[in-house]
N, CA, C and O atoms as a MOPAC input file, in Angstrom:
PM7 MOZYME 1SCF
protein

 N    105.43000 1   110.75900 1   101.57900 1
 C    104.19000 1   110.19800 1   101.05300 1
 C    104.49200 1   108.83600 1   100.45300 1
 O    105.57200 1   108.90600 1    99.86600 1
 N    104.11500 1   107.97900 1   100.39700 1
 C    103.80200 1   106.16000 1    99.96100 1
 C    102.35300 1   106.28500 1    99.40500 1
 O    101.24100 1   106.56200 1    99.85500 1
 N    102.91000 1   105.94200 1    98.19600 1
 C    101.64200 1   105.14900 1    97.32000 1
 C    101.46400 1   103.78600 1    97.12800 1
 O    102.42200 1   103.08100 1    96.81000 1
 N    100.23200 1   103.28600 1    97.30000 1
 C     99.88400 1   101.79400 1    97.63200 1
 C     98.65500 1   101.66300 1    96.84300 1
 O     97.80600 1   102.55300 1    96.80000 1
 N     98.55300 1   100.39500 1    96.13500 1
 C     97.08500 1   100.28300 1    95.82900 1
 C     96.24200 1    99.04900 1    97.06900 1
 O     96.93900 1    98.12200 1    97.48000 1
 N     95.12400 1    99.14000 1    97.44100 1
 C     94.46600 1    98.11200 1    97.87600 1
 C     93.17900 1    98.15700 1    97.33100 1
 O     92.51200 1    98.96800 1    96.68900 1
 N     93.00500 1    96.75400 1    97.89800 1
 C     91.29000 1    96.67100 1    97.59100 1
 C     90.56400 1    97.11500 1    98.63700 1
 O     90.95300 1    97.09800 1    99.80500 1
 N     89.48700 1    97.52600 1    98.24300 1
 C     88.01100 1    98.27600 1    98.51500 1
 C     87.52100 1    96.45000 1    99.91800 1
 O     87.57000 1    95.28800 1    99.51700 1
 N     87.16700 1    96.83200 1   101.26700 1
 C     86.62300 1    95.70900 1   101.71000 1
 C     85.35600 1    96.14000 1   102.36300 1
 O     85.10200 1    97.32700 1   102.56700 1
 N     84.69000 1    95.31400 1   102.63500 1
 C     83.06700 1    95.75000 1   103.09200 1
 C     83.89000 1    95.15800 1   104.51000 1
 O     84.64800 1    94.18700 1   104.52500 1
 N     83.36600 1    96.38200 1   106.16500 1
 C     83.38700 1    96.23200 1   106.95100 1
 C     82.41100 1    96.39200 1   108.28100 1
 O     82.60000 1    97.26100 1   109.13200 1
 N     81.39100 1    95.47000 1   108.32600 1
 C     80.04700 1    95.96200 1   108.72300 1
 C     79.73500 1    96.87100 1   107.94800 1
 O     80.05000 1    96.68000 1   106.77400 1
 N     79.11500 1    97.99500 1   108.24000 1
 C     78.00000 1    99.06600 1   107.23700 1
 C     79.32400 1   100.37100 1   106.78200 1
 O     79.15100 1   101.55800 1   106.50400 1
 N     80.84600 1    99.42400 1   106.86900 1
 C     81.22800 1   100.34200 1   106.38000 1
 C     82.21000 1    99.74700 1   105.51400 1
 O     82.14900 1    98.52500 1   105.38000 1
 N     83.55700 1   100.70900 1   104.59200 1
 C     84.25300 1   100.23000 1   103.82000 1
 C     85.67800 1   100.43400 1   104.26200 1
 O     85.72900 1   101.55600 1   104.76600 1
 N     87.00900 1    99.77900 1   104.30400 1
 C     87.90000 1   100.02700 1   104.60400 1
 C     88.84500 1    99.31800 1   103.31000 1
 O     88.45400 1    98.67500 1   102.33500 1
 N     90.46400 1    99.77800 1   103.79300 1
 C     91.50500 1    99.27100 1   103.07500 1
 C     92.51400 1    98.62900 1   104.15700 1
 O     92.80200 1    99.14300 1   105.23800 1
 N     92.95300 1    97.50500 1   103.69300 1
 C     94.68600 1    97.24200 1   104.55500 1
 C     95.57100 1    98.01000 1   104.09400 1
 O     95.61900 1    98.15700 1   102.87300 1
 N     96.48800 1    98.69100 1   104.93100 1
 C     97.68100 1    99.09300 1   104.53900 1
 C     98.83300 1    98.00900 1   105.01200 1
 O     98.76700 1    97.37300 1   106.06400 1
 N     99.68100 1    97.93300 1   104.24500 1
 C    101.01400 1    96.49400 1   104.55200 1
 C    101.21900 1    97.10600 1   105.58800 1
 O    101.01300 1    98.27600 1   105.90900 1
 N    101.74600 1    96.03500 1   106.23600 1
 C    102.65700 1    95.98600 1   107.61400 1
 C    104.34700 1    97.06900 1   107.24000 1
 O    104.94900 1    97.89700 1   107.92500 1
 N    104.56200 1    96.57400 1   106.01900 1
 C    105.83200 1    97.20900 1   105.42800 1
 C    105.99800 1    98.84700 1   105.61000 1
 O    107.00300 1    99.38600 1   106.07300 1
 N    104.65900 1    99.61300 1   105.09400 1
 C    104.04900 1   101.13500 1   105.13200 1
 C    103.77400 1   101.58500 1   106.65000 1
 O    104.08900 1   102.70200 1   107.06100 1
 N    103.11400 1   100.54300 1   107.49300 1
 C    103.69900 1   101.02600 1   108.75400 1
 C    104.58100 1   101.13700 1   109.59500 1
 O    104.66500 1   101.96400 1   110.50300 1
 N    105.59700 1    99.90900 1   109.19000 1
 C    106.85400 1   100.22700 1   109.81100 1
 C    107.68100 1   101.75700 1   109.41700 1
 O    108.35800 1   102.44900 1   110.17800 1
 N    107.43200 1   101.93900 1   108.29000 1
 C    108.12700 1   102.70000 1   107.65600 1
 C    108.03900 1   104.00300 1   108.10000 1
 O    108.96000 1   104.81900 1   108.13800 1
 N    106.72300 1   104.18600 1   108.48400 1
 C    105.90700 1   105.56700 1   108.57300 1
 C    105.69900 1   105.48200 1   110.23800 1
 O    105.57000 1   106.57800 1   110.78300 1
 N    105.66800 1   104.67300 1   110.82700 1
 C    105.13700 1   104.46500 1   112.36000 1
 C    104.08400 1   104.89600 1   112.74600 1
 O    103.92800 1   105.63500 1   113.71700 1
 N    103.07000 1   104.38400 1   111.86200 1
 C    101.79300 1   104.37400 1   112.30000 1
 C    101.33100 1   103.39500 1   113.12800 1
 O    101.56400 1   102.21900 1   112.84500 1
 N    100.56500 1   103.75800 1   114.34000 1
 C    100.08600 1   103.27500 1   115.50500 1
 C     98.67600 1   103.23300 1   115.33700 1
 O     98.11900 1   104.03500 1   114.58700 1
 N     97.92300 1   102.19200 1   116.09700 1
 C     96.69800 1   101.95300 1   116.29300 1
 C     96.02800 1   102.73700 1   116.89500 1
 O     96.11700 1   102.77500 1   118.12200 1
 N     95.04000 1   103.71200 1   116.10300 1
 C     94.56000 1   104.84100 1   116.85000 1
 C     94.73500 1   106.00100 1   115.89300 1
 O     93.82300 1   106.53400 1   115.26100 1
 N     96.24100 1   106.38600 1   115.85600 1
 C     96.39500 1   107.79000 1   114.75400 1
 C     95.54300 1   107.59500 1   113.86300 1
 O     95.13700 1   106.60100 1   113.26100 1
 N     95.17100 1   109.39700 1   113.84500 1
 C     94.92400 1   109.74500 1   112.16700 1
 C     96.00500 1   109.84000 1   111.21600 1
 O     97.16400 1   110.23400 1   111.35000 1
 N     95.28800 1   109.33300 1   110.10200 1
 C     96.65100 1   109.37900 1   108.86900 1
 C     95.14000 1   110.63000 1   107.59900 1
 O     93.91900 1   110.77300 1   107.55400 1
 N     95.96400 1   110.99400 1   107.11200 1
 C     95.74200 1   111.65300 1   105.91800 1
 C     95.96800 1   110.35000 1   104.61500 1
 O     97.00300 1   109.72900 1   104.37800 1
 N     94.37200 1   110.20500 1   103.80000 1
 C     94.28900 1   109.77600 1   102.78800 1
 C     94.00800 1   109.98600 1   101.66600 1
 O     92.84600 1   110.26800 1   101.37400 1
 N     95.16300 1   109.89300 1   100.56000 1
 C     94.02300 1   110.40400 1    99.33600 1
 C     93.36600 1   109.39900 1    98.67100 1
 O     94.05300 1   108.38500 1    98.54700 1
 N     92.15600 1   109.33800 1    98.15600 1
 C     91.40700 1   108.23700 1    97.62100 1
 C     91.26400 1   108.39700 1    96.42400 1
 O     90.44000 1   109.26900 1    96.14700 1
 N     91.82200 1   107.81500 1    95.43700 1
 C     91.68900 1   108.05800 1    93.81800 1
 C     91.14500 1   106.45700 1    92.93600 1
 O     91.86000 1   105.47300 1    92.74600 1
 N     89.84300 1   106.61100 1    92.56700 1
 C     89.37300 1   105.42200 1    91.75700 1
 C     90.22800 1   105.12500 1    90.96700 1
 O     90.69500 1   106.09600 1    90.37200 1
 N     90.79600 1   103.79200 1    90.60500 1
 C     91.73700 1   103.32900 1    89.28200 1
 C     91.78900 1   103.56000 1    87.85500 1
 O     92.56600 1   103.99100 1    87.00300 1
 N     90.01400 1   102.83500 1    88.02700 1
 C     89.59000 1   102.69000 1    86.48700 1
 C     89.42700 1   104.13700 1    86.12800 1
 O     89.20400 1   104.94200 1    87.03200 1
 N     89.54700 1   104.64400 1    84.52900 1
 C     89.22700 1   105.81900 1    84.14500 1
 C     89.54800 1   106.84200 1    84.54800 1
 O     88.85100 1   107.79400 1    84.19600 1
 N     90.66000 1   107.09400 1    85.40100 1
 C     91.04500 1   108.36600 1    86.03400 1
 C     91.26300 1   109.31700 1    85.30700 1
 O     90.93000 1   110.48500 1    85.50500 1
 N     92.06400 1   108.70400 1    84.06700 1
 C     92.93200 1   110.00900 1    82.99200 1
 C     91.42300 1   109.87200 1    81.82800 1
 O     91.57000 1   110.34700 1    80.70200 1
 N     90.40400 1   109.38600 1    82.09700 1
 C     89.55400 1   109.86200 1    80.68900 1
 C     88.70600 1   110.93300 1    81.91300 1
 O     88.46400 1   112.07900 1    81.53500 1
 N     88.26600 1   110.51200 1    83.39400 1
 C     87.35800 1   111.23000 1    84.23800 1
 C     88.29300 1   112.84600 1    83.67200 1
 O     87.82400 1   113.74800 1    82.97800 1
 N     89.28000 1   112.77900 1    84.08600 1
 C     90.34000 1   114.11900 1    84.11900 1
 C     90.37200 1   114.83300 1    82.94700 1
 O     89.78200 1   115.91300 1    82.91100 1
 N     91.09000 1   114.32800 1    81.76200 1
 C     91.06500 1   115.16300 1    80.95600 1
 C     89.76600 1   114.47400 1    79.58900 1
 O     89.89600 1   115.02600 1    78.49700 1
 N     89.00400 1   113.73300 1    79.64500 1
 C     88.12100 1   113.63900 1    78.87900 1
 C     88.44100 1   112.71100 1    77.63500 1
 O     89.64100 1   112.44900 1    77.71300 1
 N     87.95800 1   112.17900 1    76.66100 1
 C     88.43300 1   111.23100 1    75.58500 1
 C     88.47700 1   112.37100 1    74.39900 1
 O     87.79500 1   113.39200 1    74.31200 1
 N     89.37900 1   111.93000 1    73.61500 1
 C     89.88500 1   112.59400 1    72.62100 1
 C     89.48700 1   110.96100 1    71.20900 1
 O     89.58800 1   109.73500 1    71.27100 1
 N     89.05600 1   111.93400 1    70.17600 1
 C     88.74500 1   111.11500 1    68.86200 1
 C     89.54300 1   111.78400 1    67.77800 1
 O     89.16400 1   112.87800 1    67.36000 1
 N     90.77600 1   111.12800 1    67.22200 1
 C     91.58800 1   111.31000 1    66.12500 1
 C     91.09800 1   111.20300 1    64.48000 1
 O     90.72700 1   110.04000 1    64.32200 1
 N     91.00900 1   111.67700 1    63.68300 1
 C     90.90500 1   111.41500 1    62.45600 1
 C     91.82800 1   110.47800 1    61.92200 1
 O     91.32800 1   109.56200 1    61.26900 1
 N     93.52700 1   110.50700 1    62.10100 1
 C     94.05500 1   109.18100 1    61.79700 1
 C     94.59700 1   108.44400 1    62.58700 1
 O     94.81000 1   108.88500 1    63.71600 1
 N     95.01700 1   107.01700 1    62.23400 1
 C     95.38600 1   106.68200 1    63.18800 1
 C     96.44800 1   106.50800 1    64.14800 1
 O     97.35600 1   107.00300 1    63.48100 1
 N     96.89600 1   106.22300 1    65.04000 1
 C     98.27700 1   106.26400 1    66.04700 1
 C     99.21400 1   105.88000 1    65.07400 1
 O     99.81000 1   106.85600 1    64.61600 1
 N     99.61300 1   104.60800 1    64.51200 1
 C    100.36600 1   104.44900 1    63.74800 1
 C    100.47600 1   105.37700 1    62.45700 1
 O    101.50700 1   105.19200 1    61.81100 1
 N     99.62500 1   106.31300 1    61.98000 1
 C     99.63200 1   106.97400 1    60.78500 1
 C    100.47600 1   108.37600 1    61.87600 1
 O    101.52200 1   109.02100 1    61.80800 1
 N    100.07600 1   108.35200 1    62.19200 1
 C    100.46300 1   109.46100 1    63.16900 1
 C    101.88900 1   109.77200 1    63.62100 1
 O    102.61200 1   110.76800 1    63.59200 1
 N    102.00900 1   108.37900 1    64.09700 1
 C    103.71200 1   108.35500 1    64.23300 1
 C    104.82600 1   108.31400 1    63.26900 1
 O    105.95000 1   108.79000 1    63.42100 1
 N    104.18300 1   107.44800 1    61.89300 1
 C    105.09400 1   108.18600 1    60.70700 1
 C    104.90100 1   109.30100 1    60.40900 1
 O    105.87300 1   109.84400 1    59.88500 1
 N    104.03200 1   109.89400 1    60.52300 1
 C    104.56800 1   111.42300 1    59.71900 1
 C    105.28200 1   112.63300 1    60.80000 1
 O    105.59100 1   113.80800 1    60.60400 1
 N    105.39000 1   111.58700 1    62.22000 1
 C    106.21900 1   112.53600 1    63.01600 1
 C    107.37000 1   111.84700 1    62.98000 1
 O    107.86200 1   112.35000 1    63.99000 1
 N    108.07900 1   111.18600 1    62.65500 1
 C    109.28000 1   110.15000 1    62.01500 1
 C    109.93000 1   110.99500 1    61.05500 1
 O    111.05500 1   111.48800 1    60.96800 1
 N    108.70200 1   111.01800 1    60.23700 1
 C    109.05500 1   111.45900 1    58.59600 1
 C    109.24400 1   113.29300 1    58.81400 1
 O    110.00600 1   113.85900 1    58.03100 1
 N    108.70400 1   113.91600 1    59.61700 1
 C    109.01000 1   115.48400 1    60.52000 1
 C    110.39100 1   115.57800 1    61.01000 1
 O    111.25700 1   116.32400 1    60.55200 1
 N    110.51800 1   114.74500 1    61.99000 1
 C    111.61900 1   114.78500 1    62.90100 1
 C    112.89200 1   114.05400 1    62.03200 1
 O    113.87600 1   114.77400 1    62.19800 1
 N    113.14000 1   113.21900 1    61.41100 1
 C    114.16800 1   112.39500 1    60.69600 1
 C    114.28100 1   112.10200 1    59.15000 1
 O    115.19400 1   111.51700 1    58.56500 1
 N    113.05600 1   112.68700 1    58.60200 1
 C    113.28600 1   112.61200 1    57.41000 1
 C    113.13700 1   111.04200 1    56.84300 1
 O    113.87700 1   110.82300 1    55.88400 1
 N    112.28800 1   109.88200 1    57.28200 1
 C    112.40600 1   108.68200 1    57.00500 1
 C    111.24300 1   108.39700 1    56.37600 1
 O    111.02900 1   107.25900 1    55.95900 1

């Protein structure tokens, strides 16, 4: 499996991606085969997935008192 990002292109009434020349050498994909794609949007993936989380303190408050847990500092 090869992971690649591309951009989204309008192709007549439809949408496609380039894959590098590099990914087909590699893989020997020919003009014509089917390939198996997975399509995953960029933006927001890990809030779509597991949802947003709201803390009472903050990251930095947070990380000293797991400092001050773990090492005693």
């Amino acid at each position: 499996m090869v992971k690649i990002a591309a951009k989204v292109r309008k192709w007549g009434n439809s949408f496609g991606i380039i894959i590098p020349q590099e990914v087909i050498k590699r893989k020997g994909i020919r003009e014509g085969e089917e390939i198996d794609a997975i399509v995953l949007k960029k933006s927001n993936v890990l809030r779509e997935t597991f949802g947003t989380v709201k803390f009472k303190k903050s990251t930095e408050q947070m990380m000293r008192e797991t400092d001050k847990g773990l090492y005693d500092i």
